[in-house]
C-alpha positions in Angstrom: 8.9 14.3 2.7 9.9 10.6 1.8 5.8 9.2 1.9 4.3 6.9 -0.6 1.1 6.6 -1.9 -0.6 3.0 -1.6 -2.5 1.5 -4.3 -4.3 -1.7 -5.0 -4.2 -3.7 -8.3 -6.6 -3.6 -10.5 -7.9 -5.1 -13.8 -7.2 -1.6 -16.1 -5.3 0.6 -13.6 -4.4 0.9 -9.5 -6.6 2.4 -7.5 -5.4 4.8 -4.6 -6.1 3.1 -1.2 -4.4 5.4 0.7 -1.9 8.6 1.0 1.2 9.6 2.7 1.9 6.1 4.1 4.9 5.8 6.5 4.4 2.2 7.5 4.0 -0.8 5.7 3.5 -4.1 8.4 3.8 -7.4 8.0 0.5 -9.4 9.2 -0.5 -12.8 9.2 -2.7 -12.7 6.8 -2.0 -9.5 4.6 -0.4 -6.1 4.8 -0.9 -3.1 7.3 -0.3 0.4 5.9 0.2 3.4 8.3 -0.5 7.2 7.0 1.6 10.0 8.8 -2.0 10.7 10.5 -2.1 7.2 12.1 -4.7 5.7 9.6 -4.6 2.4 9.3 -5.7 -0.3 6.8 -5.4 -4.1 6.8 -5.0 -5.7 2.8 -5.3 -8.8 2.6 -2.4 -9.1 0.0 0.9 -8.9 -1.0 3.1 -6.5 -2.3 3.4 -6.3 -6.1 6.2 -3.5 -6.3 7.4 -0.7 -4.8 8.6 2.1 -7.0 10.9 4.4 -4.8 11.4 7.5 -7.4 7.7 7.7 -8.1 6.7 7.1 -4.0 4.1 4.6 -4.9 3.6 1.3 -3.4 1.6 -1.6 -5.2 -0.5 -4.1 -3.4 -2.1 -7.2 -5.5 -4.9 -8.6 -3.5 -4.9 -12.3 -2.6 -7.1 -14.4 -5.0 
């Protein structure tokens, strides 16, 4: 399986926002993340990094 986990930036250490995400969306004003269940979330954000090996995709929330 080639799915990432999302997390969001924090002050000491990400937190997990969400698992198995298949989709990452462009929107207006943030990011959409799709799970392989259809869940969806909206951050208002950016993404921070992405690190492939690891499957984990960082999100820093706009200020």
């Amino acid at each position: 399986m080639c799915e990432a986990n999302a997390y969001l930036m924090k002050e000491k250490e990400p937190a997990l926002i969400m698992e198995s995400v298949d989709r990452i969306e462009p929107e207006e004003d943030g990011i959409c993340i799709v799970n392989i269940f259809g869940d969806q979330k909206l951050i208002k954000g950016f993404i921070h990094s992405v690190s492939l090996v690891d499957h984990k995709i960082f999100i820093q929330e706009n200020a």
